[in-house]
Each structure stands twice: as C-alpha cells, then as structure tokens.
N, C-alpha and C positions, 0 to 999 in steps of 0.2 A: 581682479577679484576672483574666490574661488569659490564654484556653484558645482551643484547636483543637480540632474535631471529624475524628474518623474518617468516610471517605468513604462507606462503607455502612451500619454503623449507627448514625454520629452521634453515637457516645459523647464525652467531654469529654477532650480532653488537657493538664493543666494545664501551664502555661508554669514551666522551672524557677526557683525561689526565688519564686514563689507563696504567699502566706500563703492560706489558707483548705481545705487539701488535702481535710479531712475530710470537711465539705459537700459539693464535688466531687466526690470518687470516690463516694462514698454517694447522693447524688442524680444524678448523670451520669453514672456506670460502671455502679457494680453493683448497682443498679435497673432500669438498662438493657440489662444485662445479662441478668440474669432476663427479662427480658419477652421478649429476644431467645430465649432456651433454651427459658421454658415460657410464656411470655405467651399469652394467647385476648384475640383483639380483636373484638367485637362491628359488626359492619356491618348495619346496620337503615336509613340512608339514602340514597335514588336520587332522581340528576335533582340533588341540592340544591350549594347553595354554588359554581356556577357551572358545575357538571356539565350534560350533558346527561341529557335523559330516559333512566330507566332504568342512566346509569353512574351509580359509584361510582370516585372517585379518592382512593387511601389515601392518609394525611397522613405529611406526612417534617418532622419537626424535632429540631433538634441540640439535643443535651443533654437532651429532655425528652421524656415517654414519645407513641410516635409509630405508627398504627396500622400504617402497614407495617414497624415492625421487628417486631412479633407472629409470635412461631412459628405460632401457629393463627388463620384468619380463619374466625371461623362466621358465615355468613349468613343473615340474616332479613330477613323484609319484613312485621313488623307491621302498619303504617298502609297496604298493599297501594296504596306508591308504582309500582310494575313493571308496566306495564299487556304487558310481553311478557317475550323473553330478553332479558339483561341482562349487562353489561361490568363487571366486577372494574379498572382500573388500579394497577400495580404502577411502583415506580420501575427504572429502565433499570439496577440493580443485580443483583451475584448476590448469593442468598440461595434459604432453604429457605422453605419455605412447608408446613403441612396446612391441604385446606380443608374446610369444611363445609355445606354448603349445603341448608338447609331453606325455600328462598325461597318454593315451589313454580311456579320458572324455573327454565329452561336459564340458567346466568353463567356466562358468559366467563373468564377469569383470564387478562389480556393485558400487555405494556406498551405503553406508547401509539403505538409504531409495529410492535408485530408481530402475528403472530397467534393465538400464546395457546392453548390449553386449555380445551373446553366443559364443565363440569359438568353432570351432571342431575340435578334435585332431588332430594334424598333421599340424597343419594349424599356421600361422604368420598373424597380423594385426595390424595395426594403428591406435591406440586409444585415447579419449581425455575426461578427466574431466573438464565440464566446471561451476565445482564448485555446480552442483546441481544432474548432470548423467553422466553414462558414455557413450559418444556416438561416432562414429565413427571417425577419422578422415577428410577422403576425400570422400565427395559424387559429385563432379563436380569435371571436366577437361575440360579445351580450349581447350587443344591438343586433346584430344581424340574426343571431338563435334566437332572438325574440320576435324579430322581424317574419323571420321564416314559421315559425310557430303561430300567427297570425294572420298569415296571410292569405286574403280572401279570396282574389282571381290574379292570374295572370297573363297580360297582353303582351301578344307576341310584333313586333313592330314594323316588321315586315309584310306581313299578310293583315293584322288586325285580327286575327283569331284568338280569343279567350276562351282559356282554361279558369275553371272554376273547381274543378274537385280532382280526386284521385281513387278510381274506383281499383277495388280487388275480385270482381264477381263481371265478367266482358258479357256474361249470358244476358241480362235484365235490363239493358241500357245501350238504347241508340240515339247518341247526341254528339254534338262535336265539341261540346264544351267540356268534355270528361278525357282524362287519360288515363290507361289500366296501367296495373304494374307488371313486370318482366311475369311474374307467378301467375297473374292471372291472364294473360297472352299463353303462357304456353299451356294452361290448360284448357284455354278454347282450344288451340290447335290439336289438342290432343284430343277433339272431341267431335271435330267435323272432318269428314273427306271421306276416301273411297276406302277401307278398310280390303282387305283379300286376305283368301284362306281358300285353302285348298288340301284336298286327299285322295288317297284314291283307297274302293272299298272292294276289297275280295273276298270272295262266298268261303272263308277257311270255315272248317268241322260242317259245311251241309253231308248229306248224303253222298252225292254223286260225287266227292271229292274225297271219299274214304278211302280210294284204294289206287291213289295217284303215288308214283313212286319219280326220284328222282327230282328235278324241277318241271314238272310236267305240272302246267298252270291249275289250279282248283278253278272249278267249274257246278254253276247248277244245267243240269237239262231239262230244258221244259218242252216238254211232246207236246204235240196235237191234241189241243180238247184242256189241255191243263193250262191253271193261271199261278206262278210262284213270285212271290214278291223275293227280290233281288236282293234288295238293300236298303238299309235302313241307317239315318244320319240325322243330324242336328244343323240347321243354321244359326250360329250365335251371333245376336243382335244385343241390344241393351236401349236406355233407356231412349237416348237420341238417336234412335234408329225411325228413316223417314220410308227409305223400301230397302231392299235387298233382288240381286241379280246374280241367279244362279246359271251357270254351264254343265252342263252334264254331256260322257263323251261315253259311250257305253260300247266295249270291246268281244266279241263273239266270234261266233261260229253259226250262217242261215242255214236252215239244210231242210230239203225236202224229199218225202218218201218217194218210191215206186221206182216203176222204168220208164225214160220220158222217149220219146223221136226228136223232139226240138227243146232248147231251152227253157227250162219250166221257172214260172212266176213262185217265189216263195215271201209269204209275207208275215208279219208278228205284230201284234199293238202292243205299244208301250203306255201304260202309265204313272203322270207322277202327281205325289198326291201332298196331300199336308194336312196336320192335324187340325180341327177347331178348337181354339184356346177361347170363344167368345161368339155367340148366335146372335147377338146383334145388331141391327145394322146404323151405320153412319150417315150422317147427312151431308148432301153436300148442294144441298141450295133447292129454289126452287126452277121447273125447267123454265127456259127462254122459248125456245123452238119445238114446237110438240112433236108427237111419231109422225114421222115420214116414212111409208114403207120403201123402201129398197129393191128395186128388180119388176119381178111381174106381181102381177092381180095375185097370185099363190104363192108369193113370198113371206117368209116367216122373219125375215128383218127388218127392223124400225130404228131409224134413226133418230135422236133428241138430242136437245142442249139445255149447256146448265152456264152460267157468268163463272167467268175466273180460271183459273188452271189449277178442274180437279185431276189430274193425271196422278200426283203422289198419292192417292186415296182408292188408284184402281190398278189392278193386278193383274197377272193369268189365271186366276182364281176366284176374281169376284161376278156377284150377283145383281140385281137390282132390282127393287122396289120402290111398291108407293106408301110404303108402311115399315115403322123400323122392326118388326116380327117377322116380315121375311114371308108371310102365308102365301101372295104372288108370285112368288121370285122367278128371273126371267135371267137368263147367262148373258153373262158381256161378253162381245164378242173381241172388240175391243176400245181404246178410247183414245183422242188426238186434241191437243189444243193449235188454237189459232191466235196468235196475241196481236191478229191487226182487228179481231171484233174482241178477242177476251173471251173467248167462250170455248168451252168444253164440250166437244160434239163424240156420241158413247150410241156403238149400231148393237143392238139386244136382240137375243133370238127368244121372237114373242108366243113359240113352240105352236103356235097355229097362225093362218091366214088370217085370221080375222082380228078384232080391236083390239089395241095394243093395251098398256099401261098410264099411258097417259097422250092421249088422244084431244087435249087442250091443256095451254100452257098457265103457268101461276103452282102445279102439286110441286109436294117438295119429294126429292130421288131420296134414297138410301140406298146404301151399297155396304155390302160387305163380302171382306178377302177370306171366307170362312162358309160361303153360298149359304147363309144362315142357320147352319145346323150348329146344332148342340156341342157343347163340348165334348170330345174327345172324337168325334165324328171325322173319319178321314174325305178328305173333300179333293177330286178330282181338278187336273187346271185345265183350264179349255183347251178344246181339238187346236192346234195350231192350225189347220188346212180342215174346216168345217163339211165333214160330209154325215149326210141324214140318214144314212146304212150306217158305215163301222163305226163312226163316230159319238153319236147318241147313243147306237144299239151297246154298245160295249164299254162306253166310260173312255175312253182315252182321249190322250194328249199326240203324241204321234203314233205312225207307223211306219216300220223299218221293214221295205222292201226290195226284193231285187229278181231278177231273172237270170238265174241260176244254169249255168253251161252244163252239158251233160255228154260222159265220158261215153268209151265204144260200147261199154255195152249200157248203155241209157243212163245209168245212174248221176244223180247231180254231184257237181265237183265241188267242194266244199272248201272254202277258205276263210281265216280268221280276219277281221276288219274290226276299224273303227269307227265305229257313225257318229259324229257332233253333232248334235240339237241345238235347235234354236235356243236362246236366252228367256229366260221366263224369270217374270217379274214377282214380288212379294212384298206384300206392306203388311204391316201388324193390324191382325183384326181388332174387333170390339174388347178381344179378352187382356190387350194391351203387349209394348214394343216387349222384345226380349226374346229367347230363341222358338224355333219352332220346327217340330217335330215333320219330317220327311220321310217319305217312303217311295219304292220304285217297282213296280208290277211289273211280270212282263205276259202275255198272254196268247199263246198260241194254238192256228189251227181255228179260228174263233169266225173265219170270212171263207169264202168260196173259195180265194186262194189260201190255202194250206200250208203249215210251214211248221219248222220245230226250229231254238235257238241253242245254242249253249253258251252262257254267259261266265266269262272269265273277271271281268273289273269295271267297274263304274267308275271313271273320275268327276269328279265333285271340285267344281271352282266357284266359290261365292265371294260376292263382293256387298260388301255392307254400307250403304251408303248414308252416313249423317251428319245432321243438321241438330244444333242446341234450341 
C-alpha cells in the first residue's frame, strides 16, 4: 500500500482504498503514537554515526519508532564518550520534549541552527521546539504570581529563621524577621562610618603677605603682646552625625627677640575655638558615684559618674552642670567609660578647693559642647596639658614651645616646622548635628617666656563619624 507521513511526527497516512489498514495504523499510528505521548528514548551515544565529538543527533523516521518523536529523552554516557558539555540535536520541528540528563555534563538541547537550552547534570526539564529553537517550557505561573502576592512569612529550612516582611527604610527596624532591599542597604551604608575631609588653609590677602614675591609662602606675623586669629573653616557634619575628630597641623616660623648667651626658650598659645549654635545643656542621667576630689586638700578636680557610655555626648569643649542653663558651669577635663561597671567616670575642674557640684549622688549632669553660652559665642576647647597660669589665664588649648639655638652673635636661629596637635573631639551641641563654625587664634608674648610666630598654613583633617 501507499502512505504519507505527517510532517512532525511521521505517523503513516494510508492512501484511500488501501488494503492493509490494520498493520498501518497499529504499526505507524498508534505505536507512534504512544511513544509520542509517553515514549522514554534512551540517549547513551556521542560523537557516533557522523556526529561530532560530544553531539548527539536524534533520528527522525517515518512510519517507524524514531528517537525524536519521544516525549522523554533521558541522558546517559555509560562508555564516558563526553570528554566535555555536550549537544542534544533536535529536528527544526515543534514538539514537546522532558529531558533527563544524568550525563555528568552540562548538554545542550538545540536545533542545529539555534541556540537551545543548557541542562546541568543531575537535573530534569520541560522543553519545547517551537520549530525554530529550543526554549523552555514554562516561564509564567497564575498560581505561583498569586502565591507570591500572598505570601505571609517565609521559613528558611535550614536554620528555622522567618522572614515576615520586606522593609525599604534599615534606619527604624531591628529584628531578624525583616529583610531590607538592595536600595535601602545602600543607603544605610551610605549613611554610617568614618567620613574624612581634609584642607589645608593659607593666610592669602592678610597684610604681612602683601609684598611676597615669587613663591615665597604668605604668612601672618604675630609679635609679642598681639593675638591674630589664623584661620577660619567649617566642619561639615549632617544630620547622623554622632561626633567629629578633628587634626590640626600648623606650620611656622618660632622666633624670639634680643641677644641671648645660651639657648633661649620661645613659646606661643594656641587656640582653637567653635561657635555656639545652641546654650543649652544635655542630660545625661543621673550621677552614680559623687565628687571625689582628686590629688591634695587644694585640688580643684572632682571626679563623678553617671550609668552607660556617655562619652558620644562629651567633647574637648564641653561643660558641666547641675542644671540645663549652665549658671554653674565647671570645664570637663575629660571623660573615660568602663563597660565591666557601665559607667561613665567625667574629672571637672571645680575652679576652687572647695564643694564641688555634686557632692551626693541621685542629681542629674547636663553637659554641653558649646560651655553653655549663647549663640554665636566662640567657645574655647580645653587646655590639653591643664596648667592654672597660661592655661586659665589666657583661654587656650595648647602651647607650642621650644628652646631656640642661638647664632655667634646671640641671635635666635630660626626654622620653619610643623607642630601636629593632638585630636580633639566634637559633638553637636543643644543647637543640633550639622556643621560648625571653627576658628584658630594664635597668641603671642602672652607668658614669661616670650616669643613671636609666623604662620604660613594650617592643615585641617576631619573625620565625621555617623551613626543613623
């Protein structure tokens, strides 16, 4: 008899007034059938029967049972022909496909000119030619987009940790049952850590720098008996700013008059100051441990404590009182926490011998980085090396000394230096975080020893440390 094949699966079409129907459709329909619907076709050979290395090209024949009309191709490589990944050929028809692949290779599932579908060993999928590629099956589900739109918490199986939500805002929320998205992860990050900024500030258009020629450095001079503020700057803070730590590196020329016989002492106070944005003062609990005075019977330092670690809340610049107005106010000298008691121990210069501030425990402290004064009030940072002559008498923060060599005929020799200062700390006072207004004095001639500067550049390195 004489038959046509269908064009995808090759079944047999018998020509009408055909004798032999029976044989036909039973051996070329619906055999071919079945193997179409549930057939598993075995693929165990690569490289063979004019393939190349590594493919496999399914067999298409009409009427008779044909590896690619198989609902299922499982893959094996028994005789470990695959020396890599490996190529499935599929004919340029539509049809479904499951596959299986136990090769232990990545195969392919292509048609010969497209590019297909990788499997990974071990792995099962739902595949489909649709007569030009082969590409997946199923890329959408209702059940599942509905599912996911729904869905209340999710337990992770390994640990037992649920997630319940999906926050966008990391500031507001400390639990482990929430996870932020990518956006709001990187604007926390963007919002906490040590920030740095640095400059360096030269006296261009003062006076004493009028009639400098060539690169010969600008310079203020400050004689004996005079105080000239150096330089003036900004530290930029914002609103999660917790303190700030400033370096300052101030570069000169010491120099002192007359004729000496031996090496003469020349010395200058420095100070550095900050604006008050805000007069009053912060609480930070009440004390634990009352004044202890410090040293002898005529010491003016008293020791207290307070629960917790107020250290972000005290500066080189703050004060301390028993009242948030500041009317007592007594200089911190400085403050240390201990976190095997939790307590904040602050030694205060109680400006006389006698009773301190708080002389029994239960008052509550206030402190402020602004020594309580008014706005706009420039507020001096404490003597770093506390002495009750230059240091009270005169307002400063250091002094930059030295003992000065002196040539044949007595004069002092004179060289340019850099002096580094110690780190001094700054928190946002009462007036709230954000920048704040700096200034650098220098004052000469002011002490017994005598001395004059010329100041050529200030560097300024700040580091802005926050917390959301």
């Amino acid at each position: 008899m004489s038959n046509t094949y269908t064009s995808i699966l090759k079944l047999a079409k018998p020509a009408t007034g055909d004798a032999g129907w029976g044989a036909t459709i039973n051996d070329k329909v619906t055999t071919l059938i079945e193997e179409a619907i549930s057939g598993k076709a075995g693929i165990n050979t690569w490289g063979q029967g004019g393939d190349s290395a590594n493919v496999h090209t399914l067999t298409i024949n009409e009427g008779a049972s044909s590896e690619s009309r198989n609902a299922v191709l499982s893959l094996t490589d028994t005789s470990t022909q695959l020396s890599g990944a490996g190529t499935v050929v599929v004919p340029t028809a539509s049809k479904l496909y499951t596959v299986i692949n136990v090769t232990g290779q990545t195969i392919t599932v292509k048609t010969a000119s497209g590019t297909g579908i990788a499997v990974p060993t071990a792995q099962q999928i739902n595949l489909m030619c649709d007569g030009t590629n082969v590409v997946e099956q199923n890329n959408y589900s209702a059940a599942i987009q509905a599912a996911i739109a729904r869905i209340d918490s999710l337990r992770l199986a390994s640990s037992g940790a649920t997630v319940d939500s999906i926050i966008t805002d990391c500031f507001g929320s400390n639990t482990d049952t929430k996870v932020a998205t990518n956006k709001a992860v990187r604007t926390l990050v963007g919002t906490i850590g040590n920030f740095k900024r640095s400059e360096r500030i030269y006296p261009w258009g003062s006076s004493d720098s009028a009639s400098i020629a060539g690169v010969t450095p600008p310079s203020i001079f400050v004689d004996e008996g005079d105080t000239e503020t150096v330089a003036t700057f900004d530290l930029y803070g914002n609103g999660n700013t917790v303190f700030q730590e400033l370096d300052l590196a101030i570069s000169g020329i010491l120099a002192r008059t007359g004729t000496h016989t031996n090496p003469v002492l020349a010395s200058v106070i420095l100070r550095v100051q900050r604006k008050s944005a805000g007069a009053t003062g912060t609480s930070i609990g009440a004390v634990t441990d009352a004044d202890a005075k410090q040293g002898g019977s005529s010491s003016y330092w008293y020791l207290i404590k307070v629960a917790g670690d107020q250290t972000n809340k005290i500066d080189s610049f703050s004060y301390l009182d028993d009242a948030a107005d500041g009317a007592s106010k007594k200089r911190i000298q400085n403050a240390t926490y201990d976190d095997a008691t939790n307590k904040t121990t602050i030694v205060y210069d109680n400006g006389s011998e006698g009773t301190g501030l708080f002389s029994s425990t239960g008052g509550t402290v206030y402190v402020s980085s602004s020594a309580f004064e008014s706005v706009g009030t420039w507020v001096t940072a404490s003597p770093f090396i506390p002495d009750s002559g230059v240091a009270e008498s005169f307002d400063s923060t250091y002094t930059i000394s030295e003992y000065l060599p002196i040539n044949g005929s007595g004069s002092a020799l004179l060289v340019r230096k850099q002096n580094n200062l110690p780190t001094l700390k700054l928190v946002p006072d009462s007036g709230g975080a954000g920048n704040i207004e700096m200034r650098v004095q220098l004052l000469a001639g002011q002490t017994s020893s005598t001395g004059q500067f010329a100041f050529n550049v200030l560097q300024v390195n700040q580091t802005n440390v926050t917390r959301p």
